[in-house]
N, C-alpha and C positions, 0 to 999 in steps of 0.2 A: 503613280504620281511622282514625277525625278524631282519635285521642290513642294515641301509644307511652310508656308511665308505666315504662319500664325505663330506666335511667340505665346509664352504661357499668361503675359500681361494683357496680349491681344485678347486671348481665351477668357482673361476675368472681367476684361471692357465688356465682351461683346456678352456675357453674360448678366452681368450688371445691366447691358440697358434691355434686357428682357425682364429681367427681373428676376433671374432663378440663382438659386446659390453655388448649385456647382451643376458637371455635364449629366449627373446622374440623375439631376430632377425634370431632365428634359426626356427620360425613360420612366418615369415614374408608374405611367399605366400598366407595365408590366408588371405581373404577380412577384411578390419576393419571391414564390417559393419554385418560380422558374428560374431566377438568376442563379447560374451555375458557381458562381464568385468568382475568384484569381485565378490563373492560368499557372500551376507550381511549376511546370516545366518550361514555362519560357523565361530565358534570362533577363535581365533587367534590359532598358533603352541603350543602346552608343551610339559613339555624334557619326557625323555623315563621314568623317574620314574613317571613323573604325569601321563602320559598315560596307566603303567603298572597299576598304583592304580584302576583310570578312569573304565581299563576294567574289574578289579575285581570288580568294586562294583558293575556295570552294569550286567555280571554272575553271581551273588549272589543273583541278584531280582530276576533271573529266577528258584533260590531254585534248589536241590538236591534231586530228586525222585529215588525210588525204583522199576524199571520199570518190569512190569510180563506183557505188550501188546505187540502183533506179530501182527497176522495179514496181514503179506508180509512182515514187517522189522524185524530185529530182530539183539537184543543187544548182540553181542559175544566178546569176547575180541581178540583184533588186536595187534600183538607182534610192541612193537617199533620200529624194523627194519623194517618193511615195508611202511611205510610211509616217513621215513631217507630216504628209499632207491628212494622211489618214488620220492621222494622229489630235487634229482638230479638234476643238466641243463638238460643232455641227456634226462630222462624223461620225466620232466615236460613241456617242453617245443615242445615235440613230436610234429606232428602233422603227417597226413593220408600221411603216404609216397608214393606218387606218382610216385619222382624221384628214385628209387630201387637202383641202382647205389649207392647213396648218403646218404642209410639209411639203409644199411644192420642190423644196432645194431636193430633198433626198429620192425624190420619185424624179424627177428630169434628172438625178445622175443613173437611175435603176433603166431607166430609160434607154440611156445611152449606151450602159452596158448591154442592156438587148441589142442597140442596133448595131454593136461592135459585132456581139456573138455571133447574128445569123451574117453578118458582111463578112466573118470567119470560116464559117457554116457552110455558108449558100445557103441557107435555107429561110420559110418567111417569118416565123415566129421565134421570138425566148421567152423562157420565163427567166425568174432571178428573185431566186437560185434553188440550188437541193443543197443536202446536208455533205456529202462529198460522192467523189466519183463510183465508188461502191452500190451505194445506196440510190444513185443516179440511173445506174445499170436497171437496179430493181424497180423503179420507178416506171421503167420503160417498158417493161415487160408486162408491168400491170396496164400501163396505159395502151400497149398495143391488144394487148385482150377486153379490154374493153372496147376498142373499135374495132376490133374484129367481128366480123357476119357469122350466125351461125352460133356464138359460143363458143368457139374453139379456145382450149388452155393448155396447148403445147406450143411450149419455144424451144426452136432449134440453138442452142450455144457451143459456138465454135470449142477445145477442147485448148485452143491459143487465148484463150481470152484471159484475163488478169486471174489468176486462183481465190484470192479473193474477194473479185469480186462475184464471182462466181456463186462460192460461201454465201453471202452476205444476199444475193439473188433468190439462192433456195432458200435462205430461211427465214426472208421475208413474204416467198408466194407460193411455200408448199404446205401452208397451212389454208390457203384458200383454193387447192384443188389446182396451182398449174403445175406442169409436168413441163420442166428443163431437160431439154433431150442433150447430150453429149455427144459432139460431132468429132471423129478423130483427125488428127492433122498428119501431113507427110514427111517422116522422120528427115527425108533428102533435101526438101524443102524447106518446112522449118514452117510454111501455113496450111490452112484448109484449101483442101483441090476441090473445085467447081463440082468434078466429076463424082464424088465420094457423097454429094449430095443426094443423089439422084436415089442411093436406098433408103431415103429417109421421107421419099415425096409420095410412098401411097398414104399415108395419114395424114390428115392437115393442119397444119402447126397457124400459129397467128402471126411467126414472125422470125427471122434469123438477125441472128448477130453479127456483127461484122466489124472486131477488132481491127484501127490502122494506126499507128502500128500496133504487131499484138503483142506479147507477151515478152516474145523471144524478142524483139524489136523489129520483127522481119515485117515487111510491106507484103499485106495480103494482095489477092488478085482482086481487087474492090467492084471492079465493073459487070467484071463476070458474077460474081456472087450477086451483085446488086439483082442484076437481070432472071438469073436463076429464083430470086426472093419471089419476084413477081412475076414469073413467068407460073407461080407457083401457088399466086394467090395471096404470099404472106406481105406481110411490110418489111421492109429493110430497117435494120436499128442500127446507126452506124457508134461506134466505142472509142473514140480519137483523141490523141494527145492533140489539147489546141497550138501548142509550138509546132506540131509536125507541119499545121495547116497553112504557116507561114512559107510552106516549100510545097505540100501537094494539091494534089486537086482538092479542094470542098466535098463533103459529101454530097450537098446538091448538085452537083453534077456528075456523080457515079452511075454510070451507067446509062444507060437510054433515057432513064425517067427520075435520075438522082436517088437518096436513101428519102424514108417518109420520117424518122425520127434519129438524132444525133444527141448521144450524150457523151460524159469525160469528166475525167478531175482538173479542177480549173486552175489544179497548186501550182503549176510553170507560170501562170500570170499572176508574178508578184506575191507570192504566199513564201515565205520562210519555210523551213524544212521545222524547226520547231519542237523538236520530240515526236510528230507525228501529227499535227495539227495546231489551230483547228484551220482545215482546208474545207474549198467548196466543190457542187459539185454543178455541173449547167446541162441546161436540157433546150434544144432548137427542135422545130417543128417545122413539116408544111400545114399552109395554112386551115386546110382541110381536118387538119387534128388539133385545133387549137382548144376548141372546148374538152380536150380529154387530158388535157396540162395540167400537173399537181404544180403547186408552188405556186407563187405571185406571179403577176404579169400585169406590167405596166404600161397603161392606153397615153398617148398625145390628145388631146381637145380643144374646144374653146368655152367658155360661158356663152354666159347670156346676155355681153354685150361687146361678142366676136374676139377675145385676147385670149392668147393659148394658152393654156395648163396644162396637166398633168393629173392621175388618178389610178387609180385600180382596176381592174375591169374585168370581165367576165365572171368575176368571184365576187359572189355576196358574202360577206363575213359568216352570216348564218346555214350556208352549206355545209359547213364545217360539220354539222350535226344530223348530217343525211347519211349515217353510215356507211353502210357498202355501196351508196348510190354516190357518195364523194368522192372527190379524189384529194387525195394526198398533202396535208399542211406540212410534211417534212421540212421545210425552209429552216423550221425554227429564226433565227437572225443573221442570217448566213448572210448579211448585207455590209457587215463590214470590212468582211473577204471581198466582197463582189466589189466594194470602193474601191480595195488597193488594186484590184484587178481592170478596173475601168479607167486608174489612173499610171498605171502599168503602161497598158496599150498604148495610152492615151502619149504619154513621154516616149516611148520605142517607136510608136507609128509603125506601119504596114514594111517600110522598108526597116525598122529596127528590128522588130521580127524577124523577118527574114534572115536577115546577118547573122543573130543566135543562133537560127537552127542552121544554118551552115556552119555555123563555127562548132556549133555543138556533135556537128554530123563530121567533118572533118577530124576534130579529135579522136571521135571514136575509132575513126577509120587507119590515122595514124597509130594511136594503141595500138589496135588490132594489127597492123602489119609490125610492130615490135615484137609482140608477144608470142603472135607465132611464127617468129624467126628464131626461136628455142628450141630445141629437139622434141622437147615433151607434151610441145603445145598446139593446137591445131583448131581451124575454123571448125563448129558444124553444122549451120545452115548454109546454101549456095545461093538462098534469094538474099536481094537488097535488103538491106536494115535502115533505120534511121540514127539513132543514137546510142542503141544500144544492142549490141551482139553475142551471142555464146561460144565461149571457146571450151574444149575439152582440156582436161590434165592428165596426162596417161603415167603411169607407175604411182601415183601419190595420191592419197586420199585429199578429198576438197576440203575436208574438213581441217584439216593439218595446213593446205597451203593458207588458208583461207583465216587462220591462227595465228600463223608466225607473220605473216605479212601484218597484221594488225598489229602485232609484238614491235612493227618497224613504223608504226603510224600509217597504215595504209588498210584504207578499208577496202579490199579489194574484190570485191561483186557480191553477188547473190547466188547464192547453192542452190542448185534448181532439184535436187535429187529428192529434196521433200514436198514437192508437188507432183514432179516427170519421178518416178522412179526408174525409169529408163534414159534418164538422163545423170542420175547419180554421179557421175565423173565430171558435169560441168560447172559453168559457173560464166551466169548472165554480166554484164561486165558493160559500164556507161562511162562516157565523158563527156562533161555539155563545157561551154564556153569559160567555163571556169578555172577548168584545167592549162597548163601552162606544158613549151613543151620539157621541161625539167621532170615535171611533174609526171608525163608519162615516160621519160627515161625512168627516173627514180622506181616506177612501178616496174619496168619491165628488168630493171636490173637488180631487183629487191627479187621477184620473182624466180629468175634465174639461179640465182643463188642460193636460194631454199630448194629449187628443185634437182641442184648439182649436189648440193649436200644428201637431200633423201637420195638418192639412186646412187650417190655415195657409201651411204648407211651410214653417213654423219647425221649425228642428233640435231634437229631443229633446234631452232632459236627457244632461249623459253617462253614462257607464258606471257601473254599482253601486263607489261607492267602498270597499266593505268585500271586493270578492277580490282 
């Protein structure tokens, strides 16, 4: 709350005209012998100026970096209306409308957001929402084995796909018996090859993965895999940053017969970086798969004397309690992510999107041609990327560049050597529309310099002075 407008005379009025003596008789029902009493360790109250100072000095320890790590989050800039806007009672205070009747405003925005998703998608259905793009993954998995013929509980998972989501996959659906198969990807390439599929198609899986972009940032072969999915029996699950889709094809139109299910982390539309959350995560369907959708899904209608509304649909509250025969309430309240994120689009529009990810993809590309125009530094995938690329460090541990550069305010990628141990010597490396080009001078010449000095055998920079 940035303003408490009740004064301690306000607080005796309004107590007085209830009639209690002070705030504590309005807890009265409470047992004494539950009241924990005073709080010894928190200091007394300060006025709004101590506290304004208070929290600046406290975000100042935490210093001012120049951030180039993605990874699954990533830094875009968020117009000031959307978070105002979010910011509302009516929104913020939303929660999972049950009573329809009573919440038409927040179901016709939940609404909308659906028909943003699949118009981003291709595809016929959304729900809204999952819990984040991790949990999104797993979601999918269950849901394609559920509409799978037969019983089959193996999925194909590309070995590009996000590490944790991956994680987060097995340990939600290897306690119910499915088997996550690991597909290898092409170290020259940087994705899964079509062809490397084929030893994986005498046993029948329920479904392939198909990160775009994946991990490394590289642009899989989407059409070809799509077609191999189904040439194969399985469903296509497509894994997409929704910014990329402002530039590529939809997965509804991958391949001959498009992907049957699309999920992703929703954080690029309008979510802050935050510490880590809390982000969303969205699931599109064709329509064929709609009763196998975990989460909410919000119908258009009319009453009963022809005026449109809004409602819930295909989900009776009381499914919830058909166990293994349910699917999925994971949503929790993921609906106030999914505002900023329908009010995001809604201010960028179809052409604002677009702009970001070219701007976002152009930077990376400029980086990239900075950085490895240094002796030590070199591409190493050869397929197209979108925003994010890996480069190699030759003579110098990652962990060292990867230190001092932070020593100099610059967070400078993501170490891939703890997921690829065959990648140990790189480091995944983003810049979205954010970035300025100072900013990727400043990296690539911050860079150079630590790595003139190691192969020098001059001592690095010291320690990041801001832990």
């Amino acid at each position: 709350m940035p303003f408490i407008p009740h004064t301690e005379r306000d607080v005796a009025e309004m107590l007085a005209s209830i009639g209690a003596p002070a705030l504590d008789a309005l807890f009265d029902e409470i047992p004494p012998e539950l009241n924990c009493g005073g709080l010894a360790h928190v200091p007394s109250g300060l006025s709004e100026m101590a506290v304004t100072r208070l929290m600046h000095e406290r975000a100042a320890q935490d210093g001012f970096y120049s951030n180039f790590i993605g990874a699954g989050a990533y830094e875009h800039h968020i117009p000031a209306a959307v978070w105002q806007i979010v910011g509302r009672g009516e929104f913020y205070t939303a929660y999972t409308p049950y009573q329809a009747e009573a919440s038409q405003g927040t179901l016709q925005l939940l609404y909308e957001y659906q028909t943003m998703m699949t118009r981003l998608t291709g595809m016929d259905v959304s729900n809204a929402s999952l819990y984040d793009g991790a949990t999104a993954v797993a979601e999918a998995v269950l849901m394609a084995v559920r509409a799978s013929k037969g019983g089959v509980r193996r999925v194909l998972v590309p070995a590009t796909l996000h590490p944790r989501y991956r994680a987060v996959a097995e340990a939600m659906v290897k306690s119910q018996g499915i088997e996550l198969v690991s597909v290898p990807w092409c170290t020259h390439c940087g994705h899964t090859l079509p062809a490397a599929l084929d030893a994986y198609a005498a046993e029948p899986a329920a479904a392939l993965l198909i990160p775009q972009p994946n991990f490394f940032g590289v642009l899989e072969p989407v059409d070809a895999l799509t077609d191999w999915a189904h040439a194969h029996a399985m469903l296509a699950v497509a894994v997409v940053n929704p910014l990329a889709l402002a530039l590529l094809k939809p997965p509804g139109e991958w391949g001959s017969k498009g992907a049957d299910i699309c999920v992703g982390e929703g954080q690029p539309l309008g979510a802050p970086l935050s510490s880590g959350g809390p982000y969303f995560g969205f699931m599109t369907a064709r329509q064929s798969l709609v009763r196998q959708m975990p989460g909410r899904i919000v119908g258009r209608t009319v009453d009963a004397e022809g005026k449109p509304g809004f409602a819930l649909t295909l989900q009776a509250r009381e499914q919830h309690i058909r166990r293994s025969k349910a699917t999925s309430n994971i949503c929790t309240n993921q609906g106030l992510l999914v505002t900023a994120a329908t009010i995001h689009m809604s201010l960028l529009g179809p052409q604002g999107l677009k702009n970001v990810a070219m701007a976002s993809h152009a930077n990376t590309r400029a980086l990239l041609e900075k950085l490895t125009a240094l002796a030590s530094v070199e591409r190493v995938f050869t397929s197209p990327f979108f925003h994010e690329v890996v480069i190699r460090v030759r003579n110098t541990p990652v962990a060292d560049v990867l230190r001092a550069l932070r020593a100099q305010g610059i967070l400078g990628g993501y170490a891939l050597g703890g997921d690829y141990p065959e990648l140990a010597d790189c480091i995944l490396v983003c810049a979205t529309e954010t970035k300025t080009g100072d900013d990727l001078t400043a990296y690539a010449q911050q860079l150079e310099r630590i790595l003139s000095r190691r192969n020098g055998r001059d001592p690095l920079v010291p320690p990041c002075a801001y832990k």
